[in-house]
DRENSEVEX-495523 format. One line per field, with one value per atom (N, C-alpha, C): atom name; x, y, z. Coordinates in Angstrom, 3 decimals. Atoms other than C-alpha are relative to their C-alpha. Layout:
DRENSEVEX-495523
atome	(CA;...)
X	(X;...)
Y	(Y;...)
Z	(Z;...)
//
This chain:
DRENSEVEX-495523
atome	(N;CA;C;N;CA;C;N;CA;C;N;CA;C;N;CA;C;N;CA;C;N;CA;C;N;CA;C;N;CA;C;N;CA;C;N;CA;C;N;CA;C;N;CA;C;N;CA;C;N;CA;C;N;CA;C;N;CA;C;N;CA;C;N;CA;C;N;CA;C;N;CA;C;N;CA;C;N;CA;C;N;CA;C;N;CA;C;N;CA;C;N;CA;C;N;CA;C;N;CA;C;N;CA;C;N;CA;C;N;CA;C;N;CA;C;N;CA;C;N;CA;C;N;CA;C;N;CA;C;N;CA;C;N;CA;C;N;CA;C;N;CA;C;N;CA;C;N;CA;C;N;CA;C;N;CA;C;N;CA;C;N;CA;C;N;CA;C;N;CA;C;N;CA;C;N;CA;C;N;CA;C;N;CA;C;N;CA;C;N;CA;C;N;CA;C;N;CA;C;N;CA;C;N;CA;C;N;CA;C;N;CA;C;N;CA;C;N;CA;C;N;CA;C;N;CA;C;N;CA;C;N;CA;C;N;CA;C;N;CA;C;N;CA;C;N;CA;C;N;CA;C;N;CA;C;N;CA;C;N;CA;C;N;CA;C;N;CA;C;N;CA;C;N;CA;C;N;CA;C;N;CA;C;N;CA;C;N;CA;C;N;CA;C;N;CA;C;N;CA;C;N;CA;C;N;CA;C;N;CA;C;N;CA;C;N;CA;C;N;CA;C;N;CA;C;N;CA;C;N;CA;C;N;CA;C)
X	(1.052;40.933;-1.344;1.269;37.762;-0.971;0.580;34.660;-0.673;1.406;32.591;1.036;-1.254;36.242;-0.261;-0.648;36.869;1.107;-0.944;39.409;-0.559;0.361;39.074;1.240;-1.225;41.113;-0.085;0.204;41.384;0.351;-0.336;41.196;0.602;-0.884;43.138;-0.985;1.031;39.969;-0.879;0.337;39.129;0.492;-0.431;38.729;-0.256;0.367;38.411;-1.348;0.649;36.512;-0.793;0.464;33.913;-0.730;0.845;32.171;-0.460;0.435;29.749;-1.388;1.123;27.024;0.219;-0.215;26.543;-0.360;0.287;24.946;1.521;-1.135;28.505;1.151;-1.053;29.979;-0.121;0.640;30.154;1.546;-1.145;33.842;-0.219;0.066;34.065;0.341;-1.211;35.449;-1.101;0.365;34.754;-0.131;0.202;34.058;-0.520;0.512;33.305;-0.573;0.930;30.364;-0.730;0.548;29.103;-1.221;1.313;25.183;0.427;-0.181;26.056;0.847;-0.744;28.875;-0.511;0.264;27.230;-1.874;1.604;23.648;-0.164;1.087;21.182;0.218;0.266;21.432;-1.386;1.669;18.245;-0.534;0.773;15.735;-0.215;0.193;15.193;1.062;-1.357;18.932;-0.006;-0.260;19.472;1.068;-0.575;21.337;1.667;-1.379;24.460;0.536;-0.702;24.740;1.368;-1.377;28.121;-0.047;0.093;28.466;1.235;-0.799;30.050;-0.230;0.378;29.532;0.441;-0.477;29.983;-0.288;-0.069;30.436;0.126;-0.154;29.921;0.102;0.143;30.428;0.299;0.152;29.095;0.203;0.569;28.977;-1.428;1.915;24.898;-0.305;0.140;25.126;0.689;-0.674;26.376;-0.994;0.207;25.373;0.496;-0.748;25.560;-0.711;0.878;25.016;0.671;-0.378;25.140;-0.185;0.629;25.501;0.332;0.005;24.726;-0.225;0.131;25.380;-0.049;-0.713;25.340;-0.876;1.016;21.841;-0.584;1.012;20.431;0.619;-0.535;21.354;-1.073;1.013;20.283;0.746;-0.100;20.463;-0.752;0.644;19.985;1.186;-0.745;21.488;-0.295;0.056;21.983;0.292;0.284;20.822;0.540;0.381;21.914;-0.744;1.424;19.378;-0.917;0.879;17.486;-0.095;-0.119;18.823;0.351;-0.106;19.381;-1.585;1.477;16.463;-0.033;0.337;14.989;0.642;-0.375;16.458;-0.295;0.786;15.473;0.916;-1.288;16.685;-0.567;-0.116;16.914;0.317;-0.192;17.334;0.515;-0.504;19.814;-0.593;0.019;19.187;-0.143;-1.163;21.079;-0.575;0.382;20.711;-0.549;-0.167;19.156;0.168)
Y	(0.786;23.735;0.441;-0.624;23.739;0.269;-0.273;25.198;-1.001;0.939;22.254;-1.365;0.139;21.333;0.133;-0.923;21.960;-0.720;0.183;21.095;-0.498;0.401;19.344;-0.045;-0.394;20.673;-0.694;0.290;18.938;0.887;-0.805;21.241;-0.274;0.628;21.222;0.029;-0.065;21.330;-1.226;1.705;17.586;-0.709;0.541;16.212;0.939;-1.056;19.483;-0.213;0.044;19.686;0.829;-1.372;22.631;-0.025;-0.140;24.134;1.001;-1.356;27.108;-0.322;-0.305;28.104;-0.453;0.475;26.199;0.401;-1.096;29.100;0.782;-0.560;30.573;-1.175;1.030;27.398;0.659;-0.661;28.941;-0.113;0.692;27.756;-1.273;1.612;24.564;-0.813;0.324;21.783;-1.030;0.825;18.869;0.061;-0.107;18.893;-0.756;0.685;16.909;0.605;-0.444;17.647;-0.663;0.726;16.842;0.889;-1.246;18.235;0.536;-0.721;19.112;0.915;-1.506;21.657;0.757;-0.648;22.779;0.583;-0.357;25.192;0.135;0.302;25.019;-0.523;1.348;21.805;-0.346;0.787;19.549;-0.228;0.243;19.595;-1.536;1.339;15.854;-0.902;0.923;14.501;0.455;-0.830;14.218;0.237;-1.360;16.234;-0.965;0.099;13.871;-0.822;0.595;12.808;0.523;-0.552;13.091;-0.495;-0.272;13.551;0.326;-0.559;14.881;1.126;-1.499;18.448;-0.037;-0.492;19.195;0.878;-1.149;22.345;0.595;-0.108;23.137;1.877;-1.560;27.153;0.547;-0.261;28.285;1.797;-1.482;31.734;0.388;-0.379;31.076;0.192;0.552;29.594;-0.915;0.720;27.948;-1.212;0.842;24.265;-0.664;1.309;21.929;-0.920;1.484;18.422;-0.833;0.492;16.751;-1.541;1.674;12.986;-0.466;0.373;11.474;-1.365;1.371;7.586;-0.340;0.574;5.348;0.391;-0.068;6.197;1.242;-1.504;9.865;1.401;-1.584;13.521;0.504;-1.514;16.772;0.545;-1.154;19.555;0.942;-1.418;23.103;0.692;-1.307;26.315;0.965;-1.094;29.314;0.960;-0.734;31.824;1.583;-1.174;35.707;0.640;-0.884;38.109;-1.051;0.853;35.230;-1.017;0.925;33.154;-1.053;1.295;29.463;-0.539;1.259;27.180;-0.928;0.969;24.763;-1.092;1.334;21.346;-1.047;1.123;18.646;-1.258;1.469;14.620;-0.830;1.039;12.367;-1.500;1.234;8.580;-0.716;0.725;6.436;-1.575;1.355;2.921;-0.651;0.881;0.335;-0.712;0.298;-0.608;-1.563;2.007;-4.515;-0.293)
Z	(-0.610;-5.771;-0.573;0.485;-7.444;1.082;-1.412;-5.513;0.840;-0.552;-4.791;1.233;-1.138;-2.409;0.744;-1.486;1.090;0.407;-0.910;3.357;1.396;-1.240;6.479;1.005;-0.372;8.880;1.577;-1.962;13.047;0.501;-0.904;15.521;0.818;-1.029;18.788;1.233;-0.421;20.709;0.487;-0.110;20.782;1.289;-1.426;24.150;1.285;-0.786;25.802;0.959;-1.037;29.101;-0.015;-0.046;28.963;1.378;-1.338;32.226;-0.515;-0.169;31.951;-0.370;0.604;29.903;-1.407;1.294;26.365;-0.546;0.428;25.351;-0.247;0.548;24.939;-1.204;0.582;23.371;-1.395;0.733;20.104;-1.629;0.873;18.542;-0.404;0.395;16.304;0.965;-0.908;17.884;0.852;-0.864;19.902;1.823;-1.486;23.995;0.281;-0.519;26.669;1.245;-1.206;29.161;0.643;-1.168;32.293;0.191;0.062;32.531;1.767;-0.829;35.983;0.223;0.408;34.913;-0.938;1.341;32.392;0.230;0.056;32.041;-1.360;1.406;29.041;-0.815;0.856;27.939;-0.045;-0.430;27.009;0.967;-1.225;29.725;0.207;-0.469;29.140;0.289;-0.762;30.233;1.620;-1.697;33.997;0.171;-0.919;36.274;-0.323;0.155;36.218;-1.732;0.906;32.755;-1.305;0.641;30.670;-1.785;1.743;26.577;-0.366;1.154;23.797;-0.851;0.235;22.564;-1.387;0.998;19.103;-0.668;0.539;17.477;-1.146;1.945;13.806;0.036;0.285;12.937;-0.927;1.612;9.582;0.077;-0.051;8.441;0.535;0.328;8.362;1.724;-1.269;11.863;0.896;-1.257;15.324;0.191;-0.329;15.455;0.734;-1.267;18.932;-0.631;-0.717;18.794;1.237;-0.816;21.747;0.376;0.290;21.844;1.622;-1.142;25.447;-0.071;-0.273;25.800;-1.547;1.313;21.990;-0.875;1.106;20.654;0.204;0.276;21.354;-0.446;0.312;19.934;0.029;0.107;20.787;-0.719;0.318;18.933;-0.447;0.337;18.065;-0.462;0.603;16.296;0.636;-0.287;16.570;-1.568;1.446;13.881;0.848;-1.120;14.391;-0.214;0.111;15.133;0.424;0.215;15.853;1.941;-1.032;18.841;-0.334;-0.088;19.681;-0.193;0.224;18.791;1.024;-1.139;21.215;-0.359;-0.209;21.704;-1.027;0.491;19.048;0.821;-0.930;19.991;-1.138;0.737;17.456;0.801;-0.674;18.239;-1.139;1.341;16.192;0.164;-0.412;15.638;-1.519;0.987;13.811;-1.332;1.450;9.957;0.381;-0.104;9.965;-1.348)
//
């Protein structure tokens, strides 16, 4: 396999329910969250809204994005030595 390859491998993780702190979420992998099971999500979703967690995990760093309803993502990383970064939110919207 030359280097400029990878592999794309599915996890078994897809679909998964998470409750806690998303500050520990920290494995690849897909999840589904409810902001009311869940602490330190984006301050600007309310209290009962439900998503999709996704989990990227580089050597460099731990990336969430979190997609709530068809058009918004948050995210942030996590660098080490460093912490999680604040929240960004992107807004998709459709090619004309």
């Amino acid at each position: 396999m030359a280097s400029s390859q990878f592999n794309v491998v599915k996890n078994n993780l897809e679909g998964t329910v998470y409750r806690g702190d998303l500050n520990n979420v920290t494995t690849g992998g897909v999840y589904s969250v409810t902001t009311s099971e869940v602490t330190n999500y984006p301050p600007s979703i309310a209290l009962t809204a439900t998503g999709n967690l996704m989990v990227i995990n580089t050597p460099a760093a731990i990336h969430q994005l979190l997609l709530i309803g068809n058009t918004v993502i948050h995210m942030r990383r996590y660098i080490p030595g460093y912490g999680w970064s604040v929240w960004a939110q992107t807004t998709l919207t459709p090619e004309t």
